[in-house]
C-alpha positions, -999 to 999 in steps of 0.1 A, spaced: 60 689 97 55 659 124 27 651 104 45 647 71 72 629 89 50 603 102 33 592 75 65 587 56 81 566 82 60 532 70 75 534 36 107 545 42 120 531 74 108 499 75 136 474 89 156 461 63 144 428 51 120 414 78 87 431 87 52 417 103 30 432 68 13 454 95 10 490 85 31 494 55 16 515 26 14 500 -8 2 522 -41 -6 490 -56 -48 480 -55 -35 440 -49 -3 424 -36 13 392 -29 45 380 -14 50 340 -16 79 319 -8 82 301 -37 84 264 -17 63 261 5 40 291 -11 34 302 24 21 337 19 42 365 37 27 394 31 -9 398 5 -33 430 -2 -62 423 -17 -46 391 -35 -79 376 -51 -95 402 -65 -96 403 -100 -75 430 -121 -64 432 -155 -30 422 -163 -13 446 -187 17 426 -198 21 400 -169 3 379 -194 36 372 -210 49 352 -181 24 326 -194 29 329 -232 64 322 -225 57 292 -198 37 275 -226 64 279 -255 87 264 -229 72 237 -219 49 227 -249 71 239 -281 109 228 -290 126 265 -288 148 262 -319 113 262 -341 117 283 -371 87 305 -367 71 324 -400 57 360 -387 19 368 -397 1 397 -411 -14 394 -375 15 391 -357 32 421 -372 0 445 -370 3 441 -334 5 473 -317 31 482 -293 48 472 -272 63 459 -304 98 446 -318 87 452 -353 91 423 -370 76 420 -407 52 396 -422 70 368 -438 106 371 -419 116 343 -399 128 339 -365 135 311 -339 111 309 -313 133 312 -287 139 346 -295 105 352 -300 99 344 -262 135 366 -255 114 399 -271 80 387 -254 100 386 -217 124 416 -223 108 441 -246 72 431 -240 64 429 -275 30 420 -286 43 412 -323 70 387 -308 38 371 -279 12 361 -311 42 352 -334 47 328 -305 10 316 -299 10 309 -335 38 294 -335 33 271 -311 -3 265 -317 -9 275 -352 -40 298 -343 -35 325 -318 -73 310 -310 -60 279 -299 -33 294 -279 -52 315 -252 -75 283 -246 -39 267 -237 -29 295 -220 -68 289 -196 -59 253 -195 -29 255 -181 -32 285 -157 -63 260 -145 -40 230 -136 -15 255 -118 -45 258 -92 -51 293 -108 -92 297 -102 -98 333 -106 -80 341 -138 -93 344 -175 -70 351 -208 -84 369 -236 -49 370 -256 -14 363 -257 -3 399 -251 -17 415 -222 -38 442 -242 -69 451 -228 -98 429 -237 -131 422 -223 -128 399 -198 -92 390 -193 -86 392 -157 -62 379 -129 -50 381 -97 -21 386 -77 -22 352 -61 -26 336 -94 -1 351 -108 20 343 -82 13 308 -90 22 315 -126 59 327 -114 59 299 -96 63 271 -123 76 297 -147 105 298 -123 111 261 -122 120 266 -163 163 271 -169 153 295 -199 127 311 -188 154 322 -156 183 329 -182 164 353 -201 149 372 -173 184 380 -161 197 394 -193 196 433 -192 205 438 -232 206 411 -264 200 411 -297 182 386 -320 186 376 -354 158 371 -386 170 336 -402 163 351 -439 175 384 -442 204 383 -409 186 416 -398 194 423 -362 169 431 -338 182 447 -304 162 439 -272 163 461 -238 147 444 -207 118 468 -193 130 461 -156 144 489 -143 154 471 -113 183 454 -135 201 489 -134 195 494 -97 223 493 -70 203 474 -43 212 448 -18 185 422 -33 173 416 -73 144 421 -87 136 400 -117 111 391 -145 78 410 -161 64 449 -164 34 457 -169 12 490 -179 -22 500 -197 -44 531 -189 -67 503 -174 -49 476 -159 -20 511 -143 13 496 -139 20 459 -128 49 436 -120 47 398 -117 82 381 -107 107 372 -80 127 393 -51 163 373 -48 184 382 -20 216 358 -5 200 327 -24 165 334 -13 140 339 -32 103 358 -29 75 355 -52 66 393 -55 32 404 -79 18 440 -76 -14 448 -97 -31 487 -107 0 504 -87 4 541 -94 40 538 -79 53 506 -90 96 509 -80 81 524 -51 58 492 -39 85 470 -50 114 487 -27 91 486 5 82 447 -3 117 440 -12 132 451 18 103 438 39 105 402 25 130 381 38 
């Protein structure tokens, strides 16, 4: 029973928001925890080793509709776009949607449909797009990262890592929308044709948590990449960069960071 006790103590009873990183236990494979300023790194695991990066890769999709596309762009969904597998909204070949609602169901629901609609959309080839997406995670200083798509499904040779996409965060966070949307728990979106109503739930749990800090922004989970988050820790007007990649207990690795961070 001492036994048990002790190795629960680092997860558990770590002091509430300050600790030195030093023998904490993490699920996750690779960590980070940046201060978003300065990107002084607080606490990292493993933070350059390349992983896949399940749906974290929509943190960039969005970044480049934001800052490369005007949002109220009526967008025409593809054959491609709507085969997409899920995570999916379901939207139909042919409807029509605004693109800022696209990136709303790429951020909350994590769906692939909504992510090449927008890569289309804003480049007119989803081709075109992911060589955006590797030219601008380049300029962000990001050196050990390679998209293969818009989505975050697996694909031969798309890699990251938690430092670089703590770098992605980083500007994403600098974007008014991009922080609006992340907030929202529940919204609906509208095709312009037909009026048909889409309803979107955000995928992070940590929206419906009672917990003295905030957890905000992206999900993540194939069989190959296990279960990621990429995003922020907020707690009285602070804020912590926070990225865990291939975690088998993701809420888990985010409570002990979270409480540890600040």
């Amino acid at each position: 029973m001492r036994r048990f006790i002790f190795l629960i103590v680092p997860i558990f009873f770590i002091p509430l928001f300050g600790f030195s990183g030093k023998g904490i236990y993490l699920t996750a494979e690779s960590a980070i925890l940046m201060d978003p300023i300065s990107k002084k790194i607080i606490y990292s695991k493993n933070p350059h080793k390349k992983l896949a990066p399940a749906s974290t890769v929509k943190i960039m999709t969005a970044l480049i509709a934001l800052k490369k596309a005007d949002l109220k762009k009526e967008v025409v969904i593809s054959g491609l776009a709507a085969s997409m597998e899920p995570s999916k909204i379901y939207i139909k070949k042919g409807e029509v949607y605004l693109l800022e609602d696209l990136v709303k169901a790429a951020l909350l629901n994590s769906g692939n449909d909504a992510s090449v609609a927008i890569a289309e959309g804003v480049a007119g080839s989803h081709e075109r797009f992911v060589k955006m997406m590797n030219q601008m995670v380049y300029s962000l200083g990001a050196r050990n990262t390679n998209f293969k798509n818009s989505t975050g499904l697996p694909s031969k040779n798309q890699y990251t890592t938690a430092y670089d996409l703590a770098l992605i965060v980083r500007a994403a966070m600098r974007e008014s929308y991009f922080n609006e949307v992340i907030r929202t728990a529940q919204t609906e979106i509208k095709e312009l044709r037909s009026g048909r109503i889409i309803k979107l739930r955000n995928h992070n749990k940590a929206l419906w948590k009672d917990t003295p800090y905030s957890i905000y922004v992206k999900t993540g989970y194939t069989r190959k990449a296990r279960h990621c988050f990429a995003g922020y820790i907020e707690y009285k007007n602070k804020k912590r960069i926070v990225v865990i990649l291939k975690s088998k207990k993701p809420w888990q690795d985010l409570e002990v960071l979270a409480r540890g961070g600040f």
